[in-house]
C-alpha positions in Angstrom: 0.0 0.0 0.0 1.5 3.4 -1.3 2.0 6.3 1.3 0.1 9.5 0.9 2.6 12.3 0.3 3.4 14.7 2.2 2.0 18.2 1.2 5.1 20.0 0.6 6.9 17.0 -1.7 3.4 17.5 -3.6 3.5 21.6 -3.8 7.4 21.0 -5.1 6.1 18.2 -7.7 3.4 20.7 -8.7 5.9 23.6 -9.1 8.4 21.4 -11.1 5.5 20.7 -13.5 4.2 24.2 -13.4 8.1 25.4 -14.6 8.5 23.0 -16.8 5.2 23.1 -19.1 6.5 27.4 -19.1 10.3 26.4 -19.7 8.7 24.2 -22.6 6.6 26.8 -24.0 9.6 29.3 -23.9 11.7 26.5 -25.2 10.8 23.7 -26.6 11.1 20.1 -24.5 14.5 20.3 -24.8 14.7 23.2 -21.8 17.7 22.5 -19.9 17.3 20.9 -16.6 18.9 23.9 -14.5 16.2 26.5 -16.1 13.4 24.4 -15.4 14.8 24.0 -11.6 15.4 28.1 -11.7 12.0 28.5 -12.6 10.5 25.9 -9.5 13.6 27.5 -7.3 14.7 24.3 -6.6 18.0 22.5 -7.2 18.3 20.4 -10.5 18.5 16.9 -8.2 15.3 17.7 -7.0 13.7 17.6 -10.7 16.3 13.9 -11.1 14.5 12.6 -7.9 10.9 13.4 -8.9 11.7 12.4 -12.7 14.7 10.2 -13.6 14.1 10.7 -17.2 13.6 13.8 -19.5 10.9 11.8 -20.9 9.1 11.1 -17.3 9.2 15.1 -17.1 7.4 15.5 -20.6 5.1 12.7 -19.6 4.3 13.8 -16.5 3.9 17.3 -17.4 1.2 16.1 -20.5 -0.6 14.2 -18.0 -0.9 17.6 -15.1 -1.9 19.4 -17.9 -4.6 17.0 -19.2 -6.1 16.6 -15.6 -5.9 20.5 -15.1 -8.2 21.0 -18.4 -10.4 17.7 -17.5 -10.9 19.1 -13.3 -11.8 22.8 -15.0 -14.7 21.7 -16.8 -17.2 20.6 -13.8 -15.8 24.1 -12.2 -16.8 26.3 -15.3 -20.4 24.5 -16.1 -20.7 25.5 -12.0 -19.7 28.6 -11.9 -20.6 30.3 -15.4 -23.3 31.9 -16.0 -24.4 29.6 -19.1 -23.5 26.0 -19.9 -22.4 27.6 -23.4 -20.4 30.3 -21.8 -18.7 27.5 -19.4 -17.9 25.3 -23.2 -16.6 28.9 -24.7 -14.2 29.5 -21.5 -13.6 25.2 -21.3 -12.7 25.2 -25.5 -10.1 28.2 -24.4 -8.4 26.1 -22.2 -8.4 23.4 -24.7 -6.8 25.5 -27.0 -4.1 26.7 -24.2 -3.2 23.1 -24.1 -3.5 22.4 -27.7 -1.0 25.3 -28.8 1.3 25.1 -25.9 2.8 21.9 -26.5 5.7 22.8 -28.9 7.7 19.9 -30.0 5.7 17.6 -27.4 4.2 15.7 -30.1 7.4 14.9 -31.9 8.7 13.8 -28.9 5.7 11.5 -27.8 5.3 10.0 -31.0 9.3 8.6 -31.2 7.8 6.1 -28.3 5.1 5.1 -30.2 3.2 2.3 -27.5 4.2 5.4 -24.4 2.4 8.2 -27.2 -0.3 5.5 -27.7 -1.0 5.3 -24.0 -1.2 9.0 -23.6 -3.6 9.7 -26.2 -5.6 7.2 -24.8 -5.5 9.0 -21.0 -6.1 12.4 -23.5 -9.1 10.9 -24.4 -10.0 9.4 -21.5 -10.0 12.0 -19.4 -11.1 15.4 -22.1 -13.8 13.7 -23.8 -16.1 13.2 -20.9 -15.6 16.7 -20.1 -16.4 17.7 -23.4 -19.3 15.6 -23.8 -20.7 17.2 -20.5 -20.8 20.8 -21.3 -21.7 20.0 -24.4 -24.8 18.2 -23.1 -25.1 20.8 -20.3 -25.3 23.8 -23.5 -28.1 21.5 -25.7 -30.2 20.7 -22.6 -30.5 24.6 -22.3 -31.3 25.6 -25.4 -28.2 27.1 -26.2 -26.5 25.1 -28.6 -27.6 22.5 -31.9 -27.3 18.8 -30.3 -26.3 17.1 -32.9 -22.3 18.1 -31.9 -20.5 15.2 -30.7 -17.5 15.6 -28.2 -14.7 13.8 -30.3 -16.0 15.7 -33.4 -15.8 18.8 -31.6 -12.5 18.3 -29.9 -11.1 17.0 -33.7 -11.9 20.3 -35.4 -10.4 22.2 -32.4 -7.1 20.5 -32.7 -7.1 20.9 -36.3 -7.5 24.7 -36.0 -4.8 24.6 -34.0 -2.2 22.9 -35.7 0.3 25.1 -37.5 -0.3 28.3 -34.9 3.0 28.3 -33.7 4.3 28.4 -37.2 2.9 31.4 -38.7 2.7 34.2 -36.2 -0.2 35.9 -38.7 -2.7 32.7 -37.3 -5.1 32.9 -35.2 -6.2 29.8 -33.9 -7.8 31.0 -31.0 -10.2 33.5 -33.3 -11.1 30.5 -35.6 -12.0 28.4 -32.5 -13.9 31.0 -31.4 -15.8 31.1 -34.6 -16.7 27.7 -34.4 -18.1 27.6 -31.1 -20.4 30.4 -32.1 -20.8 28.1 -35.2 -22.5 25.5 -32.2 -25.6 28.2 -31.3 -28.9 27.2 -32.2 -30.3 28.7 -34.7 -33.1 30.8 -33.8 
């Protein structure tokens, strides 16, 4: 039977992650080790103990992110003052995710069975989400329902693709489009 953790060895896990998903946004996955660790003011052995591997680090870094976008859905369908409004703010945060993960792919796809796995824990844990505001937006009246999540999340990531390539693209104004694309028409 595993342990809990203590809360402070989770805090510095979360601020290793937190550092390292900026350092790889500023950098690429190829960050040095000593700049993530100057970002989570830690020392670089503290990053080695936590993840042996460069590649644990990208993993594990995919994975917080995942959860993070999965645990904000519930929050924003709570707290917004539509279920379309809480899809609108949910499909930003999607697209944070989606156009923040330069050279991640590359790099997850060289392992193809550990890139296989992670899609699958993408999937697993974004397309309920998905589903649920998008169910939560139809039930009201707000939205067509004949949208399905993994349709949905497809066109998003394909909007996205190429934004950090051309600095005149706007991914975030063409996903915008198509969730106003989602109203009902009246």
């Amino acid at each position: 039977m595993e342990r809990p953790r203590r809360a402070d060895a989770r805090r510095n896990e979360e601020s290793l992650l937190e550092a390292a998903a900026a350092a790889f946004v500023a950098s690429g996955v190829e960050a040095p080790v000593r700049d993530i660790a100057a970002r989570a003011g830690v020392g670089t052995g503290t990053i080695y103990r936590h993840f042996p591997t460069r590649a644990d680090l990208i993993i594990a870094v995919y994975r917080h992110q995942v959860d993070a976008c999965a645990e904000a859905g519930p929050a924003l369908l709570a707290g917004g003052a539509t279920p379309h409004t809480a899809l609108a703010r949910w499909i930003d945060l999607f697209v944070d995710f989606l156009v923040t993960k330069h050279g991640l792919a590359a790099v997850l796809q060289s392992d193809n069975a550990g890139f296989e796995a992670l899609h699958a824990y993408f999937l697993d844990r974004l397309l309920p989400v998905c589903a649920e505001l998008l169910d939560a937006a139809a039930a009201s009246g707000e939205i067509r329902s004949d949208v399905e999540a993994y349709a949905l999340m497809r066109g998003v990531g394909n909007l996205c693709i190429g934004a950090d390539s051309d600095p005149r693209y706007d991914a975030r104004r063409l996903v915008g489009l198509l969730v106003a694309g989602l109203r009902q028409a009246d």
